[in-house]
N, C-alpha and C positions, 0 to 999 in steps of 0.2 A: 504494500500500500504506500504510493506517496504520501509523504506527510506535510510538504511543503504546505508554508504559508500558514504555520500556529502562530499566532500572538497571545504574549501574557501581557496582562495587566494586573495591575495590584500590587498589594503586600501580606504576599505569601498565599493568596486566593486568587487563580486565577478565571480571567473571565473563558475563556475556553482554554482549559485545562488539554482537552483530549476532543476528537474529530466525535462530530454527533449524528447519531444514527445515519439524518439527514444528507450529512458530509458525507460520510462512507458510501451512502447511494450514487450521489452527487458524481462521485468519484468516477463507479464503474459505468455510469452514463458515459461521461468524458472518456472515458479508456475506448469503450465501444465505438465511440466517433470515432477517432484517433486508428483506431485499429479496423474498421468497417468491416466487423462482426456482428452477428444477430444475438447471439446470447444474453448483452444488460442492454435491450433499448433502453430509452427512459419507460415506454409503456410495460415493459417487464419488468421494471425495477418496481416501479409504484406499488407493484403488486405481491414484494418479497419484505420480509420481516428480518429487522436486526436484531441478533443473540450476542448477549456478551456473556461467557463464562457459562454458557449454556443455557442461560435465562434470558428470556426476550426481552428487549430493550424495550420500553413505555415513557421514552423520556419529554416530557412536555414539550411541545413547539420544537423536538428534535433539541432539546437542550444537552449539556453539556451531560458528560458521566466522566469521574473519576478515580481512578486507582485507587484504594485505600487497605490501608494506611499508609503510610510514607513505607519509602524502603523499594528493596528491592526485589518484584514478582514477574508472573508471568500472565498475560492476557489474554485473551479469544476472542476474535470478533467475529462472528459469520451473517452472513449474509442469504436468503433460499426462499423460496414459496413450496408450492404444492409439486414443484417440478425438480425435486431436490438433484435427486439423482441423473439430472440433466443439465442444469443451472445452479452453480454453487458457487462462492466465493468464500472463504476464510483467510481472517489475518491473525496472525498470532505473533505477540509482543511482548520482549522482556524488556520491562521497562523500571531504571532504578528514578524513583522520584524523589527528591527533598524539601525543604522547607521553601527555598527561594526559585529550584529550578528542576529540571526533566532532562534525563537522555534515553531514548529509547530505540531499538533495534528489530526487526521484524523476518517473520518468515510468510511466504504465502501461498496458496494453493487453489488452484481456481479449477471448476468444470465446465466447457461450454458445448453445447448442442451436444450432451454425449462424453464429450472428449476431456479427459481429465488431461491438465498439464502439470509436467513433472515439478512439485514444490520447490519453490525458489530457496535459494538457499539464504544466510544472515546478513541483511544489508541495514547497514547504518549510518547516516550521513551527518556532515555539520549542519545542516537543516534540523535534525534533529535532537540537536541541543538548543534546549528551550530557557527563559526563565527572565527574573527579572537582574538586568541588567544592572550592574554595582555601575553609577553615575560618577563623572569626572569629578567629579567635587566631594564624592564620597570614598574616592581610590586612596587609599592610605599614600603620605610620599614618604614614610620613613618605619622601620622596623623591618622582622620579619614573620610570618605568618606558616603555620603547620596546618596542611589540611590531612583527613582521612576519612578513610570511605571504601566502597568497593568498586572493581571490576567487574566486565563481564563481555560472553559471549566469543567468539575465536572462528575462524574458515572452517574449522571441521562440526560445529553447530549444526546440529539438522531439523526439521520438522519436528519430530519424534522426541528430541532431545530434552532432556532432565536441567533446569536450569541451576541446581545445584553441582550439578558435573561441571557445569561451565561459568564459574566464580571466583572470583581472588579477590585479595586484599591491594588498596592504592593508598601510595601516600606521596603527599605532592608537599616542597615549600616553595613560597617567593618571598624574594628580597625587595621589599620594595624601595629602599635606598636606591637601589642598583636595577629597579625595573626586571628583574631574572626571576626565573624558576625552576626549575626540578625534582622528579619525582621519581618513583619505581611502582611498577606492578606484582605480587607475587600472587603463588597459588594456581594460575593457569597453567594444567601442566602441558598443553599443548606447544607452549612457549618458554617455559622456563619462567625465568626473574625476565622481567623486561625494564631496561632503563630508561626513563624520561629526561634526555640529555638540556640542559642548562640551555634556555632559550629566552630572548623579549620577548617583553609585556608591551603587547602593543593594542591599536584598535582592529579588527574584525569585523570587516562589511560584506555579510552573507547573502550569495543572490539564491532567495527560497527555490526558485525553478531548477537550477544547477547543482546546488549543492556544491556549491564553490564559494570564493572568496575574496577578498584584495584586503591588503591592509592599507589606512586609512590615517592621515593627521589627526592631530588634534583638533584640529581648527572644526571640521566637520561634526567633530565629539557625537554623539549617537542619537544625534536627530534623524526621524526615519526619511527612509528614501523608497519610494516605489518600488513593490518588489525584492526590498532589501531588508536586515534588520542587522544592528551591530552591538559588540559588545567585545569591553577590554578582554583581552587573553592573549594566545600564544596561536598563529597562524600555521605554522608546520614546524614542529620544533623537531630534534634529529632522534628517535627513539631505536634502542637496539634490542633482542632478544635472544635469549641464549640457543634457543630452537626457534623456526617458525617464520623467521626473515620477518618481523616487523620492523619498519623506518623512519616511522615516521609519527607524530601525533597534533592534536588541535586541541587547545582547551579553552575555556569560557570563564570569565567572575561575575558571580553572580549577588545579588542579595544588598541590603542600604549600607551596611560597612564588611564589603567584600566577603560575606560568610564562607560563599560555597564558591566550590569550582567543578567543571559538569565538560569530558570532552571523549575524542575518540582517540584511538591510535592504529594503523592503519600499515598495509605494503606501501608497493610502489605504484608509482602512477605518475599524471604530468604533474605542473608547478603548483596547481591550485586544487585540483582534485582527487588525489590520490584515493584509492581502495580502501573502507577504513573496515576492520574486524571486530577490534573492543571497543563497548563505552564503558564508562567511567563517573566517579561524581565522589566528591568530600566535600567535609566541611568543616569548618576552621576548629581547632581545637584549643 
């Protein structure tokens, strides 16, 4: 499921938290165009009911539903009418949430006319690192700061997969003297120890459709932009692992005096979009 294009607002409640029923339809309408298949017209969507966690979704006006409680789980969304066995969509989502912010990971599986397509495998993107944005005026400029939190997720993640087999421990610091940060991942044993090599703290201006990003002045500070949303972090910093070739990672600050930090780490790819496998998320201790 794309997730582009989630906005939070608030503190610490947001106003769409998570995509509502509505959206998820919304969704496979667009897909259907895009792909000029019969399986989601819109007049066959109208006509299918959202399950979250196995219970049908009744959310007012398509209002919001979310995770609870904080932490880190796993989600179901499916999508079907009376034609199940012909027409199906399911997303399924391990998603770590916290108090300021959201990163979340998916697998997907769809049937159309009949035809089941083979489950997508774990895809997660800087799109989907959500939350509220720690403000210029609120970014500490002196000390230094310990987050911790968990991992999650890895290339060999499957459909099927136990989200406790695919978990580790993160911990991240920055110095904000020195604008820098670094961190390590343990517990994934598909990877080893992974190191989060000493990277700038910069601004990150995410285009939702891409899943890509540019880093951005001050000057701009994170007023939004069409299509865009930004926030201080680390744009691709140099991450290594002992197995598993991960290279690279992205993180985010989140929260009114920089609580949390919410990101990915990822293989190889171009300059801006690289492949990403784990998310990620701490908070300040």
């Amino acid at each position: 499921m794309d997730t582009k294009g989630k906005e939070f607002d608030g503190l610490g409640e947001y106003e769409e938290k998570f995509k509502t029923a509505a959206s998820f339809k919304a969704y496979l309408v667009k897909e259907n165009q895009k792909n000029k298949n019969t399986a989601f017209t819109e007049e066959k969507v109208k006509g299918m009911d959202a399950y979250i966690n196995g219970e049908k979704y009744e959310g007012k006006y398509g209002g919001e539903y979310a995770v609870k409680p904080l932490g880190l789980q796993s989600q179901t969304v499916e999508i079907y009418g009376q034609d199940k066995d012909q027409n199906y969509y399911s997303e399924k989502s391990w998603v770590y949430e916290q108090p300021y912010s959201v990163v979340a990971g998916y697998f997907t599986q769809t049937i159309q006319n009949g035809k089941k397509d083979e489950a997508g495998k774990f895809d997660i993107g800087l799109s989907d690192i959500q939350g509220l944005a720690t403000e210029k005026a609120q970014l500490p400029t002196a000390g230094a700061f310990d987050y911790e939190g968990k991992a999650f997720g890895g290339s060999s993640a499957k459909l099927d997969s136990a989200l406790e087999e695919h978990q580790g421990k993160f911990k991240y610091r920055i110095d904000f003297d020195k604008r820098k940060g670094s961190g390590s991942i343990e517990g994934l044993s598909e990877y080893g120890r992974i190191d989060l090599k000493e990277a700038d703290i910069g601004i990150l201006r995410v285009n939702n459709d891409e899943s890509s990003y540019e880093m951005v002045s001050d000057e701009p500070a994170l007023d939004p932009h069409p299509g865009y949303y930004s926030f201080y972090g680390v744009g691709k910093g140099e991450a290594a692992s002992e197995h598993g070739g991960l290279k690279y990672y992205s993180l985010g600050i989140f929260g009114p005096e920089a609580n949390e930090v919410a990101g990915v780490v990822g293989t190889s790819g171009d300059q801006n979009n690289f492949a990403r496998d784990v998310g990620f998320g701490g908070q300040k201790k």
